[in-house]
Structures are given as structure tokens and as C-alpha cells.
N, C-alpha and C positions, 0 to 999 in steps of 0.2 A: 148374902144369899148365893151368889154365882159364885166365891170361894169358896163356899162348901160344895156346892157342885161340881168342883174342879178337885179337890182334894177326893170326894166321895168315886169321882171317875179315876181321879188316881191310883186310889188303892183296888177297883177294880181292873183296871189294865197292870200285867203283866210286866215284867222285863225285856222277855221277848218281845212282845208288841209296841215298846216302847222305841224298842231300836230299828225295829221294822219302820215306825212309822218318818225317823229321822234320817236312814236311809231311803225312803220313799222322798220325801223332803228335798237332798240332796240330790238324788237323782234328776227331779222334776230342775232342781237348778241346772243341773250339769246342761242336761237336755234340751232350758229353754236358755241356757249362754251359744250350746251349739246351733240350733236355730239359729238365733239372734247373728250368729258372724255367717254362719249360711246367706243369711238374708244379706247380709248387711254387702258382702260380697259375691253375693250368687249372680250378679248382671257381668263383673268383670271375669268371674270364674266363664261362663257361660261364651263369653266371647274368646276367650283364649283356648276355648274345652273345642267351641267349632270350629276356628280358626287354624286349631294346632301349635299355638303360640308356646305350648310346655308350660307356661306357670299355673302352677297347682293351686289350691284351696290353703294349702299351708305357707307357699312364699307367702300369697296373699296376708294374709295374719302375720306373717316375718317382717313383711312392710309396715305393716303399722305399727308392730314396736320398734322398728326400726327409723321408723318417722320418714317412710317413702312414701309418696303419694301415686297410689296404683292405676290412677287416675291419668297420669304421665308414665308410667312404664309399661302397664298392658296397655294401651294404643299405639304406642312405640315397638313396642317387639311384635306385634302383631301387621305396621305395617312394612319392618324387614321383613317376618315371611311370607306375608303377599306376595312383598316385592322380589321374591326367591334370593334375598342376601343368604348366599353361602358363606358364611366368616366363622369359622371357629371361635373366634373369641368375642363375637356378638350373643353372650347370654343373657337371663335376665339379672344375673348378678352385677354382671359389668358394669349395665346400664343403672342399676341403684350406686354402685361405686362412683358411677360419672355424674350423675343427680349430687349423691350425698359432697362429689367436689365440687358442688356450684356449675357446674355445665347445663349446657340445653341441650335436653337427653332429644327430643322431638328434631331439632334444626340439625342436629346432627343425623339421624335416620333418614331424615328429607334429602341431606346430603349425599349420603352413601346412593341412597333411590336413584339419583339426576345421574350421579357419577356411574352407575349401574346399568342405566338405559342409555347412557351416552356410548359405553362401548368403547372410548379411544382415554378413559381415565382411569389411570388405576388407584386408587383409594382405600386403606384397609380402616377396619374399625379403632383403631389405635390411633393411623396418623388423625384420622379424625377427630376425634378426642382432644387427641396434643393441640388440634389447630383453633379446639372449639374451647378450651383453656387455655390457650395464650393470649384470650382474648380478641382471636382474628373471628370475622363471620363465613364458614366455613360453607354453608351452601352460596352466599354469594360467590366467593372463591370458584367454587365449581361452575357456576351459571358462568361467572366469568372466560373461565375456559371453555366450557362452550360455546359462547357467545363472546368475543374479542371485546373490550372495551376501547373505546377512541380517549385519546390524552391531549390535551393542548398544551401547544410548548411556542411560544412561555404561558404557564400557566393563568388561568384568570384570577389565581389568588395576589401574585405579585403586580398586580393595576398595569402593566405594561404592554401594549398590541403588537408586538415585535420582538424579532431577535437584530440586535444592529452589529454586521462586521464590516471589515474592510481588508478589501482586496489588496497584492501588491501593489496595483498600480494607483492605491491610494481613495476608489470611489466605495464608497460605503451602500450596502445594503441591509436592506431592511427584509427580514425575512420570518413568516412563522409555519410553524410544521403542528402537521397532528400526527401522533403517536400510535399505532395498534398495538394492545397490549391481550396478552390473557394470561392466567395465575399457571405459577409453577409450582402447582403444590407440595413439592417435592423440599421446596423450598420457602414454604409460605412462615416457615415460623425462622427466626432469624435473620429472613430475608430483609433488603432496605426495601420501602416503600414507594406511591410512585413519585413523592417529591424527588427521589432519587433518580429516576428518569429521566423527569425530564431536565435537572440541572446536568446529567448528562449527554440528555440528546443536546441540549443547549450547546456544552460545549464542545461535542462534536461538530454544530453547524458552524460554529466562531472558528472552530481551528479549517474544517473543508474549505472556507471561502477565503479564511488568509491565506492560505498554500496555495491558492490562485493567481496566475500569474496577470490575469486581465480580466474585469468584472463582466466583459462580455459575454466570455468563455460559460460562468454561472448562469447568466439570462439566457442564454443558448442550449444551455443544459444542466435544467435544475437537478435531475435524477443524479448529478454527480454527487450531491450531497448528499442523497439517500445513501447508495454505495460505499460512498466513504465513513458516515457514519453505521451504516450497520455492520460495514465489517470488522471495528475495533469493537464489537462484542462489550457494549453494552451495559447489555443487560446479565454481566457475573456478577455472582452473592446477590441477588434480589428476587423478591418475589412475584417477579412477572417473566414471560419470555416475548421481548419483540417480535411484533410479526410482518410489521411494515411500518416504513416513514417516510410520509407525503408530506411535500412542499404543498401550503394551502397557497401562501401571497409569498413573491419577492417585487420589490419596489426599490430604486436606486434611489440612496441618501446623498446627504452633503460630498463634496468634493475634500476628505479629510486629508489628503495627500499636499494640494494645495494649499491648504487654511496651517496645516503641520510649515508647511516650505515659507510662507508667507510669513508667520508667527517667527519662522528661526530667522528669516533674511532681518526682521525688522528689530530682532534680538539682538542681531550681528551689527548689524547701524550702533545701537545703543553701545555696545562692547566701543567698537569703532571710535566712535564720539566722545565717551568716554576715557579713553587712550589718547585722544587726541589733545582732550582739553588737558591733561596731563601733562602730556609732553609740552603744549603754549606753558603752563604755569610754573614747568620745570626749565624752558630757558626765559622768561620774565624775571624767575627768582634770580637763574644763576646771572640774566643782564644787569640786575639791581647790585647781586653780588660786587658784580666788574666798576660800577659806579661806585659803588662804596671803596673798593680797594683803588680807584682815581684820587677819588677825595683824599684818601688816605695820604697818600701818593703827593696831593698836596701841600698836606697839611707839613708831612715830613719836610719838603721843599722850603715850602717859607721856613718850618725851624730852621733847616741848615742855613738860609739867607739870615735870618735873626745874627747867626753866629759868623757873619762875617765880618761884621762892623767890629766884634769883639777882636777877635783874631787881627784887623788890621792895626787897631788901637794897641795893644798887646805885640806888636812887630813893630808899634812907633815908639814905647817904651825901651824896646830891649834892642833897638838901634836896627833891628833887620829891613826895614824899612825907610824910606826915605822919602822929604816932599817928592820928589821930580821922579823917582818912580810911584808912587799915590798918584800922581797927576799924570801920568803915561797910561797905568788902569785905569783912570775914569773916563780920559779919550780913546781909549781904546774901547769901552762899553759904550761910549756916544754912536761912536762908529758902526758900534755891532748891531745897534739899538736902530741908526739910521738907514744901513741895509736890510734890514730887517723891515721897515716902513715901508721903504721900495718896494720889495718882493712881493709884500703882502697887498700891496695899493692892486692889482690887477686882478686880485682872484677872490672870492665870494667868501666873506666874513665866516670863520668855522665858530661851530658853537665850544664853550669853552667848556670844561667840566662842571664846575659849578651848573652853569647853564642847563646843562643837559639831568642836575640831578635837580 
């Protein structure tokens, strides 16, 4: 029954009414899709419209197929123009540019504001950017420079309470400093960090106090290390610029000059002692040497005596010899043998080679 109602209305309606009615149709969509993004952005239009922020009703609708959340860039471009940022290159485009690269479009504006009202920083929209893409946080940066940060050196990462040098005249000081620093944003991207500070305030204070001739000279006047360390500059290639450096503690250390002098004399003993025992075991050797070559000496002796019995026997064969000279040599060896008793009867028994080996 309602098919034939609709066929029967069919052939009653026209052509032209036909297309009328699907233009009417179309229209009524067109009309309630524009509403519809009206509404849907008429609070952020509204506040950029009073404000004078410049983004229209169409960026609006460009952000969302752009996949910008308008949500974060009109209250962002609205409060640079509160805050009267004059930057040419702070549009709304930028700032979906710096969103769509993972930046914080907000913490950068907040930035540029502090840096603005400060008056003594110059900050464009750009380096800002760079700084808030490198990863650095960029309104800290700026607070920092306005506000100095204090540095401990050495720092309380490395668990140590002190910087320890020593003087020429060998007395060790215990010393630690704090640091004023504030960002040089001029150099915040690139820059070393402040690890880099302070292992070079460090070794500024190691090198001012060994170049001292007397650790009094330090206790009498700490400010010389200030001096000496701020004027080798620091703080080049990084991203802070020193603004001062105070002595918090110095405290005098161990006597190192002593304990060094002490450690070498007792070195020099050992050296000593050793050269010594040396040279005892190098004439031990060479006195055993001298015993051996006695012995030697000996032994040689009795051979040659061995070989005189031969020798006289061998002279009584071949006629060179005779009794009554045989018996003139052996009272003549009696003789030699008996003065020889004498001489020795008076004077203190010598040890003989054997003896002595």
C-alpha cells in the first residue's frame, strides 16, 4: 500500500520539482555541516576575533585536517599578542610548523613573554624554536638568565665535599666554591653543559693554588682564586656565562710535601741497602773466588812435590846425581825445615789455606 503511494506521488511530481526538492536536500546539508564547524569552532574563532590574534574561521578547519590542535595554538598566538611580541616570523603558521615538529608551541611563547618583559634578553622566535628542539627547556633558560643559578663545585653528583690541591710549599688544601651561572642563549644549543663548569672551575682552583708559593698566601686571600680562575675564561663554548665564583670552605689538608719527602728518603734507604747488600755479596763471591784460586795453588804445589821424587830417581839412574849430593839436599832441607821452626816458634800460629777454606 505505501508503494503505491509513493509511485502514485511519483508520477504526480514533476522533474522540476524533483530536482528542487534534492537541491533543497543538499542545501539543508551544506548549511547544517556550516553550522556544525561554526559551532564546533565559534569559542576559539571568538577569542582570536576579540583578541586580534588573526586566525580566521578557515585556518581553524586547516588545523583540523591538518591534525593541529587549535586548542594549543589559539591560546598561544593570542598570548604573544597580549604580550605585544612584535616578531615577524611569530605567525600562526609557524607555530602549527613547530607543534607539527614535536615542539612546545605554549613553553616557548611563555619564553619569548619572560624574555620580553625582561628587557636585557634578546630572544627571536626562531632561536627559540632551535632551543625548544634541541631538546634544551627554553623558558628555564631564560628564567635562568634572569635569575643567576648557583653551581656547586665539586658537585654533589660526584659524593665528594672538597676540591683537594697543594701548594708549592707542599701543605694541601681542601677547598670548595659555588659557581654563579646564567644561560647564554646565544649559545644554549651546542653549548657544553654545566658538568662542563664545574670540572673546569675545578681545575682552575687545582691549578691557582699550586702556582702558590705558600698556603698561607691562599688562607690570607681566598679571592685570589676567584681572580685567577675567572680570568682564563671559563666559561667559552658553553652554555652559561660566569658571573661570579666564591670561595664557600678552605681548610688545610695533610702535610703532602712532607709525606712525598718522607716516602722518597725511605725509597733512598731501600735503593741504598740494597747497593749495599750488593756490593757485601760481590766481594764474598770475589773472597771465595781468591780461596778457590789458594786451593788451587795448592793443589798445583803438591803436584810439582809429587814430581820430585821422580825427577831425583831418574838423575840417580842417568848418573846426574849422586849419594853425597842426595844427602847434602836433604841436610840442607833439615836445615831449612829447622830455621823455619825457629822463626815461627815466636809469632801467632797463621791459619793455613785449607783452614781458612
Amino acid at each position: 500500500m505505501t508503494s503505491l503511494r509513493f509511485a502514485l506521488l511519483a508520477q504526480e511530481l514533476s522533474v522540476q520539482q524533483i530536482i528542487l526538492i534534492v537541491a533543497i536536500l543538499v542545501a539543508l546539508f551544506v548549511l547544517m555541516a556550516i553550522i556544525g564547524v561554526f559551532v564546533y569552532f565559534f569559542r576559539w574563532w571568538v577569542q582570536s576575533f576579540l583578541t586580534r590574534a588573526g586566525i580566521g574561521l578557515f585556518d581553524l578547519v586547516g588545523m583540523y585536517f591538518r591534525k593541529v590542535k587549535a586548542s594549543v595554538i589559539v591560546p598561544s598566538k593570542i598570548m604573544a599578542v597580549q604580550a605585544g611580541l612584535a616578531d615577524t616570523d611569530l605567525t600562526s603558521r609557524a607555530l602549527e610548523a613547530h607543534y607539527l615538529a614535536g615542539g612546545n608551541v605554549p613553553l616557548v611563547i611563555r619564553a619569548l613573554v619572560a624574555a620580553n618583559k625582561a628587557k636585557t634578553i634578546k630572544l627571536s622566535f626562531r632561536e627559540a624554536t632551535a632551543i625548544d628542539l634541541a631538546g634544551r627547556n627554553v623558558l628555564e633558560a631564560v628564567q635562568t638568565s634572569v635569575y643567576p643559578r648557583v653551581i656547586d663545585c665539586p658537585g654533589k653528583a660526584s659524593g665528594r665535599a672538597s676540591l683537594d690541591a697543594v701548594a708549592k710549599d707542599g701543605i694541601q688544601l681542601k677547598v670548595s666554591a659555588r659557581v654563579t651561572v646564567r644561560s647564554n642563549l646565544q649559545q644554549l644549543i651546542g653549548g657544553a653543559t654545566e658538568e662542563t663548569i664545574i670540572a673546569r672551575v675545578g681545575e682552575g682552583i687545582v691549578s691557582a693554588i699550586g702556582s702558590a708559593q705558600d698556603h698561607k698566601v691562599v688562607l690570607e686571600n681566598p679571592d685570589m682564586i676567584s681572580k685567577a680562575v675567572l680570568a682564563r675564561r671559563l666559561d667559552s663554548q658553553t652554555a652559561f656565562e660566569i658571573v661570579s665564583i666564591d670561595i664557600a670552605d678552605i681548610d688545610v689538608g695533610d702535610n703532602i710535601g712532607a709525606r712525598l719527602k718522607a716516602d722518597q728518603a725511605e725509597a733512598d734507604t731501600r735503593v741504598a741497602r740494597a747497593r749495599a747488600e750488593g756490593r757485601r755479596a760481590e766481594a764474598v763471591a770475589h773472597e771465595q773466588e781468591n780461596l778457590a784460586k789458594i786451593v788451587e795453588s795448592r793443589a798445583k804445589l803438591v803436584e810439582a812435590e809429587a814430581e820430585v821424587p821422580l825427577a831425583i830417581s831418574e838423575s840417580f839412574r842417568s848418573g846426574k846425581l849422586g849419594i853425597l849430593d842426595y844427602y847434602k839436599l836433604k841436610n840442607i832441607e833439615a836445615d831449612t825445615e829447622m830455621r823455619r821452626s825457629v822463626a815461627s816458634a815466636g809469632t801467632p800460629t797463621a791459619r793455613t789455606p785449607e783452614q781458612a777454606v
